[in-house]
VOGU-3710 file (C-alpha; in Angstrom, 3 decimals, decimal comma):
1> xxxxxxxxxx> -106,190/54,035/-14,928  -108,250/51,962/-12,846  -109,308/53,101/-9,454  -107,333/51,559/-6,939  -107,207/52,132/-3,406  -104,642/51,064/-0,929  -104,457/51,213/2,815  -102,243/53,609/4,445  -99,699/51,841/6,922  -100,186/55,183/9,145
11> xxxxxxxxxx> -103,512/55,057/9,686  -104,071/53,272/13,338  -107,149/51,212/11,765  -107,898/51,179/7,795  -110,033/54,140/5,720  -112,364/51,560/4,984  -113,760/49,189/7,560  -117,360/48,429/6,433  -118,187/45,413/3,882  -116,624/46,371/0,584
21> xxxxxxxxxx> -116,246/44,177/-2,929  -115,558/44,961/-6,321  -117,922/46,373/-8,809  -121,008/43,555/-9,334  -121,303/45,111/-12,936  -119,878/44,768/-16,371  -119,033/48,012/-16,988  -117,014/49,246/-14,040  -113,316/49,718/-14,491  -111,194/46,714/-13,996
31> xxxxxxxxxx> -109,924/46,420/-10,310  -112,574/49,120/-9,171  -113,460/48,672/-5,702  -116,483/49,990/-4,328  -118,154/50,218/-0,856  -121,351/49,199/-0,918  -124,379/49,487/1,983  -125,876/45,746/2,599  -127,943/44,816/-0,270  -130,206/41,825/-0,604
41> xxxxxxxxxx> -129,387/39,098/-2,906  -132,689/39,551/-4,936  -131,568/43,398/-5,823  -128,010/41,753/-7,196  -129,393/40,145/-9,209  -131,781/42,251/-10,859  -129,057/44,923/-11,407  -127,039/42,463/-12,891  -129,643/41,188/-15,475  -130,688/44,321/-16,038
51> xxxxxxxxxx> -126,843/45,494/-16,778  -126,552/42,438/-18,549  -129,464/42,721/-21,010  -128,119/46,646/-22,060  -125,164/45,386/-22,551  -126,613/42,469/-25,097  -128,874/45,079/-26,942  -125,205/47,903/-26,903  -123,466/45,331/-28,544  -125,358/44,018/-30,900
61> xxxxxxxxxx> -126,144/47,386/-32,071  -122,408/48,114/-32,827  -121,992/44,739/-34,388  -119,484/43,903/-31,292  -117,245/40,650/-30,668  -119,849/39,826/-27,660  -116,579/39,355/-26,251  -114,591/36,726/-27,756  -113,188/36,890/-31,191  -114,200/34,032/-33,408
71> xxxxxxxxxx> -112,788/32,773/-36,294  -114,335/30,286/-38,648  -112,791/26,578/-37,976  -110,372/27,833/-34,856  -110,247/26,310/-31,273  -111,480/29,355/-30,009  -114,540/28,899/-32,222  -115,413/25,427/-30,636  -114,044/26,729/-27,488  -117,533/28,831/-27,869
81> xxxxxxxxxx> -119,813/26,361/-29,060  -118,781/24,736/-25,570  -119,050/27,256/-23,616  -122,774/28,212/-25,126  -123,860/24,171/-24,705  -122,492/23,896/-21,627  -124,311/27,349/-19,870  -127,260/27,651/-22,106  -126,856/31,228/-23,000  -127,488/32,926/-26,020
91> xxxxxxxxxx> -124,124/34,621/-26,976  -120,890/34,655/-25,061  -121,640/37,504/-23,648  -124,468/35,895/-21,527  -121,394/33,363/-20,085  -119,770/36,927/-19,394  -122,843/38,382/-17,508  -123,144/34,906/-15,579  -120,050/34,985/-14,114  -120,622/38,480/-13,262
101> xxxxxxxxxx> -123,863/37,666/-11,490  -121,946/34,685/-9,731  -118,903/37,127/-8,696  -121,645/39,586/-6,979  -123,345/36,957/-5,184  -120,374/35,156/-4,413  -118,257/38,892/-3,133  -121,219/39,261/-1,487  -121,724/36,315/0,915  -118,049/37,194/1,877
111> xxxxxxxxxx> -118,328/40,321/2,567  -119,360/40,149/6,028  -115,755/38,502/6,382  -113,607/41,046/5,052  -113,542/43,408/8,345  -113,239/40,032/10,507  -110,142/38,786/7,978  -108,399/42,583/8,241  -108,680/42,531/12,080  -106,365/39,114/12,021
121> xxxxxxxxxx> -104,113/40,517/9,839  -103,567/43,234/11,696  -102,644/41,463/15,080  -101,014/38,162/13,685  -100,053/38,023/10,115  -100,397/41,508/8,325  -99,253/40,605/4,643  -101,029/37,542/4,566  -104,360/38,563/2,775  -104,940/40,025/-0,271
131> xxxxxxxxxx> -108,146/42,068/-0,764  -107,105/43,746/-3,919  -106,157/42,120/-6,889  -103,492/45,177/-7,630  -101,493/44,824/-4,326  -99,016/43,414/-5,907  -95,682/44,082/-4,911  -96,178/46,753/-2,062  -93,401/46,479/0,686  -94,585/49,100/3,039
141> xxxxxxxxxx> -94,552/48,023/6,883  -98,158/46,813/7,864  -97,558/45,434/11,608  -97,772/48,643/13,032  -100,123/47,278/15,996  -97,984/44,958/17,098  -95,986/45,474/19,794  -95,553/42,148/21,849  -95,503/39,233/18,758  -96,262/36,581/21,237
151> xxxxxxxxxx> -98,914/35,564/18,830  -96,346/36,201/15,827  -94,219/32,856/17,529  -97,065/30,768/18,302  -98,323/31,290/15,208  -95,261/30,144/13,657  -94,721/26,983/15,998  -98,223/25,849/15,155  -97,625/25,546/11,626  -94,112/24,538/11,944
161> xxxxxxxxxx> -95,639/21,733/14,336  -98,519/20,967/11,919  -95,930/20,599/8,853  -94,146/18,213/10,656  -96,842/16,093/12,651  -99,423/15,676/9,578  -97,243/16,023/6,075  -93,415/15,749/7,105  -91,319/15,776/4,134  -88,764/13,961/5,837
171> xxxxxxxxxx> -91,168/10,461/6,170  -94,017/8,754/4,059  -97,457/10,207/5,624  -99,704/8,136/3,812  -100,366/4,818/2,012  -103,002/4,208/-0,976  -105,185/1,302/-0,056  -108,960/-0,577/-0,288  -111,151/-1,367/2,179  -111,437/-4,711/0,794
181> xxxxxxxxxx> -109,267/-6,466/3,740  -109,014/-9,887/2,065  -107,842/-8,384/-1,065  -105,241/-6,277/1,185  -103,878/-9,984/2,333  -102,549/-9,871/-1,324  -98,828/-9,759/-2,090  -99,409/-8,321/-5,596  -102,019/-5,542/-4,144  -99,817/-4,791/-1,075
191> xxxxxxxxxx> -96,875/-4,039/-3,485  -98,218/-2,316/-6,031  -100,007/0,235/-3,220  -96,332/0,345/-1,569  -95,106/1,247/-4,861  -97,676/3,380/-5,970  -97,533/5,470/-3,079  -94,126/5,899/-2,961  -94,500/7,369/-5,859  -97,058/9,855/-5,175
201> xxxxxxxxxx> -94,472/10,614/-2,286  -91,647/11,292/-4,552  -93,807/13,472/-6,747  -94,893/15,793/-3,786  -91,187/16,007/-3,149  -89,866/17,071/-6,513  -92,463/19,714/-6,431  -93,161/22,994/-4,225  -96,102/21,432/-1,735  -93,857/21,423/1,065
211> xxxxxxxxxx> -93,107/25,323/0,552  -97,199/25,883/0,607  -97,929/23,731/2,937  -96,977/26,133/6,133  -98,965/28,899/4,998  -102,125/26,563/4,543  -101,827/25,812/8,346  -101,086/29,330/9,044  -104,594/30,618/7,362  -106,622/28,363/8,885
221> xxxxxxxxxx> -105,508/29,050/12,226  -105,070/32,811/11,538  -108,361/33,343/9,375  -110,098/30,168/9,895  -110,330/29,487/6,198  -107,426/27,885/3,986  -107,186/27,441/0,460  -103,936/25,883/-2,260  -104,830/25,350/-5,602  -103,204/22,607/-7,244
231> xxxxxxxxxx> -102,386/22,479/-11,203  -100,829/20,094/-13,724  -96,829/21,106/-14,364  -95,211/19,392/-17,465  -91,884/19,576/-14,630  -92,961/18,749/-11,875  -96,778/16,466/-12,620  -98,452/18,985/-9,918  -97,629/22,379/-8,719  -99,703/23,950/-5,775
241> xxxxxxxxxx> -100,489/27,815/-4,981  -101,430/28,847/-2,097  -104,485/31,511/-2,316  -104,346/34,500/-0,031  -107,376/34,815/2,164  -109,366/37,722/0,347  -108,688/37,181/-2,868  -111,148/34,582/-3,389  -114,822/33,637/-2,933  -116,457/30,352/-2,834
251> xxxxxxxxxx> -120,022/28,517/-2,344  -120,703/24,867/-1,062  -122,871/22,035/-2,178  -125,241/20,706/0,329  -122,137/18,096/1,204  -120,171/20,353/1,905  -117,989/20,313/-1,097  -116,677/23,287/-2,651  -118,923/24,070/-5,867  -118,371/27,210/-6,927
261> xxxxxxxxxx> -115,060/29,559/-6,879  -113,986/32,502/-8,226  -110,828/34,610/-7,472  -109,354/37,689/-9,358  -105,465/37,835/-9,437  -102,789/39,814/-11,986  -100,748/38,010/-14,406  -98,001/39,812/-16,433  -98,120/39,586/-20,505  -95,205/37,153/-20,306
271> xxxxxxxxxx> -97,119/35,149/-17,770  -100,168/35,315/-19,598  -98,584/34,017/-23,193  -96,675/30,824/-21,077  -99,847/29,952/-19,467  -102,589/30,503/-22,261  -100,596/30,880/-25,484  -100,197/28,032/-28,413  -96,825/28,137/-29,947  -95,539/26,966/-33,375
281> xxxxxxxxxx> -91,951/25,344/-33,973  -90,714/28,509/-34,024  -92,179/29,412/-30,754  -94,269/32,171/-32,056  -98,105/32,416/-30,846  -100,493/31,674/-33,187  -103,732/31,869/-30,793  -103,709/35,989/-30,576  -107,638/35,563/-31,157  -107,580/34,303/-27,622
291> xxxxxxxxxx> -105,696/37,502/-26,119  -106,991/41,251/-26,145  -105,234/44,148/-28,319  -103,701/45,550/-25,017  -101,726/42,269/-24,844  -100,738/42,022/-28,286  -99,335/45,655/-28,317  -97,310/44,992/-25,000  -95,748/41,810/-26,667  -94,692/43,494/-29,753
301> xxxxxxxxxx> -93,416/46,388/-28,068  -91,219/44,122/-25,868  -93,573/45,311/-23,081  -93,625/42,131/-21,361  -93,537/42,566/-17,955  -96,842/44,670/-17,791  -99,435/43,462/-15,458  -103,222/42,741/-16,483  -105,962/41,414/-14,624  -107,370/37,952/-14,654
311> xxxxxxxxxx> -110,253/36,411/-13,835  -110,985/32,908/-12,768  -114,297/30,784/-12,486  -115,754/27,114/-11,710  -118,997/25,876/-11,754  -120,762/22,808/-11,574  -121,493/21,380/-15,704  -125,391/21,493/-16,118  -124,613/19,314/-18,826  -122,721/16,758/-17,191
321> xxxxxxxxxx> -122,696/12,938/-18,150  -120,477/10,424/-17,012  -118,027/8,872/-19,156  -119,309/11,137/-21,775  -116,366/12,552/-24,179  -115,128/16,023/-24,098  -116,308/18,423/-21,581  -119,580/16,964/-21,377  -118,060/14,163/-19,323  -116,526/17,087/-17,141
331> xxxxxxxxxx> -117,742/17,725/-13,502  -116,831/21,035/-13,403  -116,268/23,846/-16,166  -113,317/26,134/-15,905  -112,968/29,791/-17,443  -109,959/32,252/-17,540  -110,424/35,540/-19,163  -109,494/38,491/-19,398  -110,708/41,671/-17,801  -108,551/44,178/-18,879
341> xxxxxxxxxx> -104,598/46,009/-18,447  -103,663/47,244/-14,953  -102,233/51,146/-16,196  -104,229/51,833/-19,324  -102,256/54,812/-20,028  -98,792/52,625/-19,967  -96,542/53,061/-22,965  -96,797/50,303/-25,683  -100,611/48,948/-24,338  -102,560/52,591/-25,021
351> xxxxxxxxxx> -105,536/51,351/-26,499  -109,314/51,975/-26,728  -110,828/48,448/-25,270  -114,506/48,512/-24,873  -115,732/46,075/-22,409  -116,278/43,275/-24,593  -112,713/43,719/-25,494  -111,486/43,935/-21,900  -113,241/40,505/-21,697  -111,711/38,042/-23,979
361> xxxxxxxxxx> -111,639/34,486/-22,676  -108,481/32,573/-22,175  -109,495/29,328/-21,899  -112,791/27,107/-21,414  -112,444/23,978/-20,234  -114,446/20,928/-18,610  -112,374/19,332/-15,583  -112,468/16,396/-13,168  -111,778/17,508/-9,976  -112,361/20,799/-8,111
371> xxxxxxxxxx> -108,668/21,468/-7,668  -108,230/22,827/-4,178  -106,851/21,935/-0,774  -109,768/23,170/1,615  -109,138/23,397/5,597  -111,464/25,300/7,689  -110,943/25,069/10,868  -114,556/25,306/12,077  -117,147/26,735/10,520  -120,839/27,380/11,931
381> xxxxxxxxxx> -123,613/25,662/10,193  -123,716/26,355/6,179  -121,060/29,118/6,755  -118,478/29,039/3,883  -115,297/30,471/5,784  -114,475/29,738/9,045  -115,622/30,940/12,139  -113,810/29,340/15,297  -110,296/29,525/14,755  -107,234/30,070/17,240
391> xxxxxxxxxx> -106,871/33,908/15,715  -110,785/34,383/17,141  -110,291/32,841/20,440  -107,131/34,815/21,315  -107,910/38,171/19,638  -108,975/39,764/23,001  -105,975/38,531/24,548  -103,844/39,605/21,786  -105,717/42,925/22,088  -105,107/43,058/25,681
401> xxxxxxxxxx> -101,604/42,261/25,658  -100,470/44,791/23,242  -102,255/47,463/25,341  -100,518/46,301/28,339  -97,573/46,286/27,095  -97,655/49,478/25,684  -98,839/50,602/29,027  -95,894/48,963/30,972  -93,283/50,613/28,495  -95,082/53,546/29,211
411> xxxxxxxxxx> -95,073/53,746/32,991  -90,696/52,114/32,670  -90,491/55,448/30,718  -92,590/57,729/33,127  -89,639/56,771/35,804  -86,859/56,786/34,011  -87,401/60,293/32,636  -90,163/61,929/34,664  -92,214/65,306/33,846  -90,042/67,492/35,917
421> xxxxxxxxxx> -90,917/71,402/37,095  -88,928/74,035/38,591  -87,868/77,423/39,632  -88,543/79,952/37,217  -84,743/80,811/37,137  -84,287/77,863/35,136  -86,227/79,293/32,329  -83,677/80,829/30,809  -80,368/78,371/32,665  -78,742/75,740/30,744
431> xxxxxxxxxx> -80,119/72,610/31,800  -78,610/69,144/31,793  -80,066/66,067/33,164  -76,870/63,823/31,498  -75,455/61,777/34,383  -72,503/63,931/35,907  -73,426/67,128/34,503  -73,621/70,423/36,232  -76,674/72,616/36,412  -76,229/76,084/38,125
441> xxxxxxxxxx> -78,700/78,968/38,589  -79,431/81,270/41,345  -81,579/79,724/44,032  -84,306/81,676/45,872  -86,252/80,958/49,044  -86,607/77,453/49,908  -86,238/76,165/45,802  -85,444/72,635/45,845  -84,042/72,645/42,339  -86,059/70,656/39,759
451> xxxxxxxxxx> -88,437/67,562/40,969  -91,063/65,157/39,068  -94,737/66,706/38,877  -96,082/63,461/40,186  -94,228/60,146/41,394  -94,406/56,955/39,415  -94,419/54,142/41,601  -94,938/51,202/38,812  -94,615/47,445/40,082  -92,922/46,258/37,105
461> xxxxxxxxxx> -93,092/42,494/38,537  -96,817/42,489/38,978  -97,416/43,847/35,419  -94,882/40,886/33,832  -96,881/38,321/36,034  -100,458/40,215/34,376  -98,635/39,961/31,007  -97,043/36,417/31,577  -100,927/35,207/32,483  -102,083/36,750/29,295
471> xxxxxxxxxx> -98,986/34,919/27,283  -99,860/31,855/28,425  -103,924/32,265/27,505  -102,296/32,922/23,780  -100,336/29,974/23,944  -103,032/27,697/25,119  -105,299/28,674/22,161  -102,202/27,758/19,652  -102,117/24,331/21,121  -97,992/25,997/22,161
481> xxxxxxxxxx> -97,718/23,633/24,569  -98,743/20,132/22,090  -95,668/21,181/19,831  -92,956/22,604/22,220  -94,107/19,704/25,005  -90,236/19,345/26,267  -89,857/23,138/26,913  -93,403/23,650/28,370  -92,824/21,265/30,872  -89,293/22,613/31,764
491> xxxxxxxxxx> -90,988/26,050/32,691  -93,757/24,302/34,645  -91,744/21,706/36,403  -89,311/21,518/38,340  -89,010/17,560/38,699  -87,772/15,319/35,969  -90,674/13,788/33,761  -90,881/10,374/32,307  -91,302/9,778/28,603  -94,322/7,864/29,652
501> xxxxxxxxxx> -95,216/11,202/31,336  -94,869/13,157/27,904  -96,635/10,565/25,621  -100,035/10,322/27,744  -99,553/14,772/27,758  -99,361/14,993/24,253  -102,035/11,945/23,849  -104,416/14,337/25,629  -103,426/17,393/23,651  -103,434/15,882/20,653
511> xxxxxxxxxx> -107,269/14,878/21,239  -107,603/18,424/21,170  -107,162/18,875/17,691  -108,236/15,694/16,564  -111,238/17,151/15,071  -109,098/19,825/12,799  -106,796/16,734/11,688  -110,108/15,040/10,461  -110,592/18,122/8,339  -106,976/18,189/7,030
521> xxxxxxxxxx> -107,507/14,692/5,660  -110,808/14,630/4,003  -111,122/18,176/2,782  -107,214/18,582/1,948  -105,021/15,469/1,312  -107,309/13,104/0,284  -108,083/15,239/-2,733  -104,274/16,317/-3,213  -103,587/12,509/-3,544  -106,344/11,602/-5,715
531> xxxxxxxxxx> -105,038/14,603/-8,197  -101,728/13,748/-7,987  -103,036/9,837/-8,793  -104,663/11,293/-11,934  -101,869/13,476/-13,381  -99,495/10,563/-13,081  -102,161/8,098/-14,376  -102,527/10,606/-17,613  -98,653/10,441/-17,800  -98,479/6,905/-17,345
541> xxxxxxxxxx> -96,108/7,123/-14,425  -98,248/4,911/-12,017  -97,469/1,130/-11,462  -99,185/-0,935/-13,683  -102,388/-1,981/-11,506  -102,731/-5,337/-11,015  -105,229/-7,672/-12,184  -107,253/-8,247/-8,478  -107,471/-4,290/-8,344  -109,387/-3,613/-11,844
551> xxxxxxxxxx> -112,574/-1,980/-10,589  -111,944/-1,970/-7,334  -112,223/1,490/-5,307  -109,231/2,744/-3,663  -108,378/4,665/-0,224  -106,235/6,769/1,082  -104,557/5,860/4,689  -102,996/8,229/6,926  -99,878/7,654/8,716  -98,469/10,337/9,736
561> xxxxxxxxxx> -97,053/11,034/13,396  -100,740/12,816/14,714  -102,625/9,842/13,120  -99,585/7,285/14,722  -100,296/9,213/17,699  -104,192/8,752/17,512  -103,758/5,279/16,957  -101,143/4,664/19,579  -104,266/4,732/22,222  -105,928/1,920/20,406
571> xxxxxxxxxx> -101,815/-0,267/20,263  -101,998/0,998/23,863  -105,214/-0,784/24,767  -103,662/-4,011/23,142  -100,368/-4,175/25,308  -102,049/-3,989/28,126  -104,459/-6,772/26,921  -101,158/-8,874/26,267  -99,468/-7,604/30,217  -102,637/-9,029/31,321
581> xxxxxxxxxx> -102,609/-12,911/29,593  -99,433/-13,895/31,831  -101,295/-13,435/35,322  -104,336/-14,880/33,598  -102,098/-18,010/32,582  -100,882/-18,240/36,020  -104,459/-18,531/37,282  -106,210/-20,719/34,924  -103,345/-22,681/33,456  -102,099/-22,804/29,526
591> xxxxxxxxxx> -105,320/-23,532/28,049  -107,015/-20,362/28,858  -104,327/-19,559/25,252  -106,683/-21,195/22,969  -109,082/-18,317/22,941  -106,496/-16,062/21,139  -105,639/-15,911/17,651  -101,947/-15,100/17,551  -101,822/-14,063/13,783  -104,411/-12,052/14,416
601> xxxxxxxxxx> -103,110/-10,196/17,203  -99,890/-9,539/15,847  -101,329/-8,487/12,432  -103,190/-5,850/14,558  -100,019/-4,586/15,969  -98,344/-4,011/12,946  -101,365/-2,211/11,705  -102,361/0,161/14,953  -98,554/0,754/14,871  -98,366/1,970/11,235
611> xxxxxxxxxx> -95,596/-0,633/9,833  -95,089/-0,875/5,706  -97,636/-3,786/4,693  -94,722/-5,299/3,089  -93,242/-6,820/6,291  -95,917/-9,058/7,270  -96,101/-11,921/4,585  -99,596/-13,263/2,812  -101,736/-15,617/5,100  -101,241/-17,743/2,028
621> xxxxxxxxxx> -97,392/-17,660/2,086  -97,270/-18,257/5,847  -99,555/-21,287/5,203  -97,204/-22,852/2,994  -94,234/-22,134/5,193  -96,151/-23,640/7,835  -97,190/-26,796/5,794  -93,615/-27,196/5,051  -92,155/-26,772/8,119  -95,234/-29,764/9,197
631> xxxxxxxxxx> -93,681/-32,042/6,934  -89,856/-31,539/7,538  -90,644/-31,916/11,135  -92,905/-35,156/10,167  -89,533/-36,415/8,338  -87,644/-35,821/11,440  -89,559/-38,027/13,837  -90,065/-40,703/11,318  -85,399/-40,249/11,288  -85,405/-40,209/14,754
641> xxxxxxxxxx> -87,937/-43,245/15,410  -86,149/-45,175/12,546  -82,603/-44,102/14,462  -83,593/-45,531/17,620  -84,714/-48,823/16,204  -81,551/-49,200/14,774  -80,004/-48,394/18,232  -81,353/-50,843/20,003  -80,923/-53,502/17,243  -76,955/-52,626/17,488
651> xxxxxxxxxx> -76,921/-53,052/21,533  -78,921/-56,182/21,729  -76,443/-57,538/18,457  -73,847/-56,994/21,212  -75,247/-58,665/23,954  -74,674/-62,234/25,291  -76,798/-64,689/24,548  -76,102/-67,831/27,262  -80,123/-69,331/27,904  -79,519/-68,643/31,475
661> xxxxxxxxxx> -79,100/-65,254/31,419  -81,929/-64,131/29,298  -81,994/-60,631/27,891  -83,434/-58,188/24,945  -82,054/-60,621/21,952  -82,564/-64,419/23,190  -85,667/-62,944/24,179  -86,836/-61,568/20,115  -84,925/-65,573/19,288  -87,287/-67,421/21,200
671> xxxxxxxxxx> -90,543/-65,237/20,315  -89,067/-66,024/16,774  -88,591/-69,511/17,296  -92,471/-70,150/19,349  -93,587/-68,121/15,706  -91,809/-70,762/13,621  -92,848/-73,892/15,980  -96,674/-74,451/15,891  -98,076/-77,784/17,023  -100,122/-79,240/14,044
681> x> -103,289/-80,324/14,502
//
């Protein structure tokens, strides 16, 4: 059985507190953890190759699988040929000892972390991390340090306040569109980005992000470092997991994109089959090459539900080249494989594996897209976890409070139920110190029956105001106050507040954390959308794209109620701009208007205030409506000029027309009649 070594929930700090990582070398035991003293990177490495080239010369010698079994004309066998082009190794066992020599580099790097990550856990959120693959399924009670969980609630309003203020599921938090504005001014673009995203919305709904998404915020702030994977679902397009802190590793590019990754998990054999296995019409697998013995045996003794441990690996492709076919035109290679059964001595999976065996390679693949949702919430430098988190600021406060508490409960019980001392006659009296209860013995000399050894005069008040000061240090670090704004002020103020009050508070807290929300976008969402985008694309699910778009880069647009909130300041700097145009009318009269471009303006308010594209029309559409409305208004005056002529040609019809009183008519007759009478020359 594989060692395994769990931490005992009595134990007032863990067995093992220095740097530890599993076993950089292929032939440890599966799961085998082992503390290790700092070691350079260069001495990895040589152990490793060194390790590695035994184990080519061992297994060659014994005419081994170099683990994978390969059979002539199979998937697996150009699953190899892949593999081999792709690494530019020798044998499959050469991939193996690679990602070997990653995993030590990689475990290493992180293991610095690892005491950091347990002393969160400990104080915040103590079954959150996972630093062995086997601790699976272990119930025991873990938050034995905690004694005053102010940290527990904050913890759980800041994520509860992130869910809601950056991803609600309740509301549409962001909009596909290009930075092409002109092309924007589109009807057919606007829709088909309303539509598309909608979509994408829909899809995020049917699925379980909004169950991962709390824990993502919780990480980051707990541990500093946050990771979900995300994975194509025949159900539901996507699925998400989210990966417990310690039970992965990762390097990043010089961008600061994620580049490598590795984690080690447990799958059981039914898990394993659904995930990995090919099945006939008859639903039986016909890819057994691709499993171990061990898995095989489990299966057809109806073993099913035994657990076996699973690795998982991406790299960059050497061999990369875009719009290449197959995995060539891959960004990023992915490997599962096998490395071997949890309880080797289980009923129904007792078998001999040899290491090759334990290594058998579930799938190779080229892919796309590193699939993860990264959010660190600040990291120092070319760090690759977080290192500035709210868990790090407030651990000495948390520290402090839980010692201080335990110290106030302690001094409450000290004079409640003192340390007491007596006559010696009591020795061998029945004493009761129940209220009402009689107590006799024979008194001596000046005995004043039974008294405390030393008084315990505790201020309980000043030690709540001591604790109450350290509360409210915790709370500032979990931004408490941005999400529970209504009740904070309650406690702080006595008179009423304005809502114009509470908007320019939260403005200023929510500048805060401006710089974490930046992080949440790029490193998180942006890529969730633009895998989302391609699983629907594959499935042809997205709106058909229309003919302007072809070849034309998209973006992604926040607007959820932090980003409406950030751009709130920006709508607030144009209302005042408008408050101000009345006086300036006043001053300088009407034509001071000329200077501003009304569709402009209120284009820019719909924008800064996040309203659906949809509701403005095109600038070409308005044109026409305005064009139109011209000419109807064009016909009108030409009505109303015609109308009048006609008026005044009925009331001079109906006027007199004696010579001596002249008026409008006999004066058009006689213009009429000097036109008609011309002297002749």
């Amino acid at each position: 059985m594989p060692e395994s070594r769990h931490l005992n929930p009595q134990q007032k700090r863990p067995a093992e507190l220095q740097p530890f990582r599993r076993s950089a070398y292929p032939g440890s035991k599966p799961g085998q953890v082992t503390s290790v003293a700092p070691a350079s990177r260069t001495q990895v490495i040589r152990d490793s190759a060194k390790e590695a080239s035994k184990g080519v010369r061992r297994n060659t010698k014994s005419g081994g699988t170099q683990g994978m079994a390969v059979a002539p004309g199979t998937e697996l066998g150009r699953i190899k040929q892949v593999a081999l082009r792709t690494f530019g190794f020798k044998s499959v066992l050469w991939l193996r000892q690679q990602i070997e020599l990653d995993r030590s580099i990689l475990e290493l790097d992180r293991s610095s972390f690892i005491k950091t990550w347990w002393e969160m856990a400990t104080f915040f959120s103590p079954r959150s991390p996972r630093f062995l693959e086997s601790d699976v399924n272990h119930g025991w009670i873990r938050n034995y340090q905690i004694v005053d969980d102010t940290a527990g609630i904050c913890k759980d309003v800041l994520k509860a306040g992130m869910l809601a203020g950056m991803s609600s599921p309740t509301r549409q938090w962001f909009n596909l569109t290009t930075s092409d504005q002109k092309l924007m001014e589109q009807q057919s673009v606007k829709d088909w980005c309303y539509d598309t995203s909608a979509a994408i919305a829909a899809v995020f709904n049917k699925g379980n992000l909004y169950e991962e998404l709390p824990q993502w915020y919780e990480d980051s702030a707990v541990f500093g470092t946050a990771l979900i994977w995300m994975e194509e679902s025949l159900k539901d397009t996507v699925r998400f997991r989210r990966l417990p802190v310690g039970s992965y590793s990762m390097h990043h590019d010089n961008e600061g994109n994620i580049c490598k990754f590795y984690r080690a998990f447990m799958m059981t054999v039914t898990q394993l089959l659904d995930e990995f296995g090919q099945r006939d019409a008859n639903g039986e697998i016909t890819n057994w090459e691709h499993f171990s013995q061990a898995v095989r045996n489990a299966h057809d003794n109806h073993n099913e539900d035994y657990w076996f441990y699973v690795g998982h690996y991406i790299r960059p492709n050497k061999e990369y080249e875009p719009e290449a076919p197959g995995t060539r035109g891959a960004p990023f290679l992915e490997v599962y494989f096998e490395r071997g059964q949890v309880n080797s001595s289980a009923p129904g999976v007792d078998t001999t594996n040899t290491g090759s065996e334990q290594w058998r390679f579930l799938r190779v693949r080229g892919i796309q897209q590193m699939p993860l949702m990264e959010l660190i919430w600040q990291k120092t430098g070319e760090d690759d976890y977080g290192t500035e988190y709210p868990g790090m600021r407030s651990l000495g406060d948390v520290k402090q409070l839980q010692a201080q508490e335990r110290k106030t409960s302690k001094g409450s019980e000290l004079m409640i139920n003192p340390a007491l001392h007596g006559p010696m006659s009591l020795k061998t009296a029945r004493v009761s110190l129940m209220p009402g209860d009689v107590t006799t013995y024979d008194q001596r000399g000046r005995d004043e029956g039974l008294r405390p050894i030393h008084e315990v005069n505790l201020n309980i008040s000043m030690m709540e105001n001591r604790s109450d000061r350290i509360r409210n240090r915790i709370r500032e670090a979990w931004y408490y106050d941005l999400f529970l704004m209504m009740q904070a002020v309650d406690q702080q103020k006595e008179q009423p507040i304005t809502a114009t009050e509470v908007r320019e508070k939260k403005e200023e807290k929510l500048l805060m954390l401006s710089p974490v929300l930046e992080k949440a976008n790029r490193r998180g969402f942006a890529p969730l959308i633009q895998f989302a985008f391609r699983a629907m694309q594959r499935r042809g699910t997205i709106p058909e794209l229309p003919a302007a778009l072809k070849g034309k880069p998209l973006t992604v647009e926040f607007t959820s109620i932090f980003s409406q909130a950030l751009k709130m300041l920006e709508l607030e700097s144009i209302k005042d701009f408008e408050a101000d145009l009345m006086p300036l009318t006043q001053t300088f009269g009407p034509a001071i208007l000329d200077n501003i471009d009304a569709d402009e303006l209120l284009r820019m308010r719909a924008d800064k205030g996040n309203l659906p594209a949809h509701i403005l029309k095109d600038e070409k559409v308005v044109a026409q409506v305005r064009a139109q409305r011209a000419k109807q208004q064009a016909q009108q005056a030409k009505m109303q000029q015609m109308q009048q002529a006609a008026d005044v040609a009925k009331t001079a019809a109906a006027a007199p027309t004696d010579p001596n009183n002249p008026n409008a008519l006999t004066e058009m007759m006689q213009q009429a009649k000097d036109q008609q009478v011309q002297p002749q020359v």
